[in-house]
N, C-alpha and C positions, 0 to 999 in steps of 0.2 A: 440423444442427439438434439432433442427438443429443447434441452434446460440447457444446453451451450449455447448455441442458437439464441435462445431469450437473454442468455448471461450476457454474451456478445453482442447486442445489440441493444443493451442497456435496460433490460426488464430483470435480470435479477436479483437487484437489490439494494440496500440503498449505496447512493451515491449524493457527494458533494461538491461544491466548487472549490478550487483553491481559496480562495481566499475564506470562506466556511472552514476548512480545512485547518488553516494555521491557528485559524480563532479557538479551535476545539483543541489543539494541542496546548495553547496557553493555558485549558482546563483539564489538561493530564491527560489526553488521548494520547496514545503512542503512534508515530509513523515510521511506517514499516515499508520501504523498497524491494520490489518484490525483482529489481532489475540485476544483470549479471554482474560479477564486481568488478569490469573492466569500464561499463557504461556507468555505475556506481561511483569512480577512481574519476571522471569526465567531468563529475558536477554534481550534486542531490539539494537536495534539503535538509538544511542544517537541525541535526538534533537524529535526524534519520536512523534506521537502522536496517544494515542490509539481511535479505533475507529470499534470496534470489527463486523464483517462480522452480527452477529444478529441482531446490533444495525441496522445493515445497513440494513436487509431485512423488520424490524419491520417499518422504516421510511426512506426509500431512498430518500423522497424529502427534508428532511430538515438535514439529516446526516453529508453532510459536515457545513453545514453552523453552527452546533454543535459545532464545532471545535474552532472557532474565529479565521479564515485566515488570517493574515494583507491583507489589504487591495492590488488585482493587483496581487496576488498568482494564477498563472495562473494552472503553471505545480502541480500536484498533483501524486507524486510515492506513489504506492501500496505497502506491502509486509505483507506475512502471513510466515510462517516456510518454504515451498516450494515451492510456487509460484502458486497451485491451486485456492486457497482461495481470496486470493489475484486478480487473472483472474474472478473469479463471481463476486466479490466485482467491480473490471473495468466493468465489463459485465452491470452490475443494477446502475452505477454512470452514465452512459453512457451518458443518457440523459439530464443531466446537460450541458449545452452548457460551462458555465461560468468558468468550469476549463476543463481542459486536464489531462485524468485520466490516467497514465503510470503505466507498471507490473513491477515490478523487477523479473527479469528470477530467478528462483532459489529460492528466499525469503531469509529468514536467514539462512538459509545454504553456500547460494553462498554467502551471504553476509563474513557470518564467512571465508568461506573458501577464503574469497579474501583478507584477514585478515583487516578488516577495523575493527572500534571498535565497543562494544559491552557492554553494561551498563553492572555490576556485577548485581547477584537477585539481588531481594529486599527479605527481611527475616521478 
């Protein structure tokens, strides 16, 4: 209860700002949305890849490997709408040794608000 608690309030781990964020994917970090694909289908971050917080509590060991990482994809940035979802999704990857799980402070909002860009829906 204790390590949610720290997760959720921003002591579990690292974390960056948007704009940190896109900088580190220009250097091969993959970003992973950890949001549902209705909220996903509304707007992300281009380059994104969805990979929804339920998928992730239903099979946490093999949830990234879902994904098809190139190969050497170390850093892996989180984001959900606010940066909650996002921090438990960090919280239960943890234990993958093999990437480095990073939060985006804020999620899409900070994201939006730092004006970087932001797919239109999809309809």
């Amino acid at each position: 209860m204790i390590g949610w608690l720290k997760t959720l309030f921003g002591l579990g781990g690292a974390q960056v700002p948007a704009d940190e964020a896109a900088a580190r994917m220009r250097d091969s970090a993959a970003l992973v949305d950890v949001r549902e694909p209705a909220e996903f289908a509304r707007g992300h971050a281009p380059g994104a890849r969805l990979l929804p917080l339920s998928r992730i509590r239903a099979d946490t060991s093999t949830a990234i490997e879902s994904l098809g990482l190139p190969e050497g994809t170390n850093d892996v940035l989180l984001v959900c709408q606010s940066g909650v979802r996002s921090r438990i999704a960090q919280a239960m990857l943890a234990k993958d040794t093999r990437h480095r799980c990073v939060n985006i402070a804020g999620g899409m909002n900070a994201w939006a608000a730092a004006g970087l860009p932001v797919t239109p829906p999809h309809r």
